[in-house]
N, C-alpha and C positions, 0 to 999 in steps of 0.2 A: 516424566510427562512432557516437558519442554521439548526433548530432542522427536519424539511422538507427532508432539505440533509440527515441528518443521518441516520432518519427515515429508512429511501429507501435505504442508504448504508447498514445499519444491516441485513436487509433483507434478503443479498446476503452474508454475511459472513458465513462459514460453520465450519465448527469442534473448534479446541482450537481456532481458535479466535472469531467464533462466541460466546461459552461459557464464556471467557473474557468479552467481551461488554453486555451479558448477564447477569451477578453477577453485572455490574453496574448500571442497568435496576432497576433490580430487587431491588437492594439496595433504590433506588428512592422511591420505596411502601413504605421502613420502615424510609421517610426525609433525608435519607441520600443522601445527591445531588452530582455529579460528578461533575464538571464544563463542560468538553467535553461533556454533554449531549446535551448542549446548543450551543457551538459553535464550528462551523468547522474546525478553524484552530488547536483548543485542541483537537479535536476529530481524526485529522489526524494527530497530533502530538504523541499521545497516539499510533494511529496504527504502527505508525514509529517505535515508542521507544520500544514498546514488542515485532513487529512483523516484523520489517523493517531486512535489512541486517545488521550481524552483521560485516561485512568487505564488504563497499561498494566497496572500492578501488582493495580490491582485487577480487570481483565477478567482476569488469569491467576490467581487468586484465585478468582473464579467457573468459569471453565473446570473449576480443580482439582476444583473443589465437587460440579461436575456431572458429573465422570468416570467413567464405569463402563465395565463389556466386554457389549458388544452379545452378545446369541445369535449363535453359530457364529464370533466371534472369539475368540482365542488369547491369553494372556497378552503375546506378542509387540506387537499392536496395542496392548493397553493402554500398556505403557511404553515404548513410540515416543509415543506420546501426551503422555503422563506428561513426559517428557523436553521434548518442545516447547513443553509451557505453562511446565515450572520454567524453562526458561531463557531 
């Protein structure tokens, strides 16, 4: 099921990180195996660690910064918001 996932994850990956996962692919033709090829959790640990934020804390720090309620939203939207940057 794992390799399933990624399959259909690669897919959709586009520029430098699609060419990324692609040299790993690719490396598989000549036995050289990745581990993340196989399972999900290395696979999205791998997207994290090249591709992820390189200052989580402080992009949710800016996020906070820049929070407001659009016209025609509802206080609802704002702290569903609110909520997914604090945590």
């Amino acid at each position: 099921m794992d390799i399933a996932k990624i399959n259909f994850t690669v897919i959709y990956l586009t520029g430098v990180v699609q060419d990324w996962f692609e040299i790993g692919l690719n490396q598989e033709d000549q036995s050289i195996l990745q581990d993340w090829l196989s399972n999900w959790n290395l696979f999205v640990d791998e997207l994290h660690q090249f591709f992820g934020l390189s200052d989580p804390v402080g992009e949710a720090a800016n996020m906070l910064d820049n929070l407001y309620i659009n016209p025609g939203d509802n206080i609802s939207t704002y702290n569903v918001n609110f909520i997914h940057y604090t945590s």
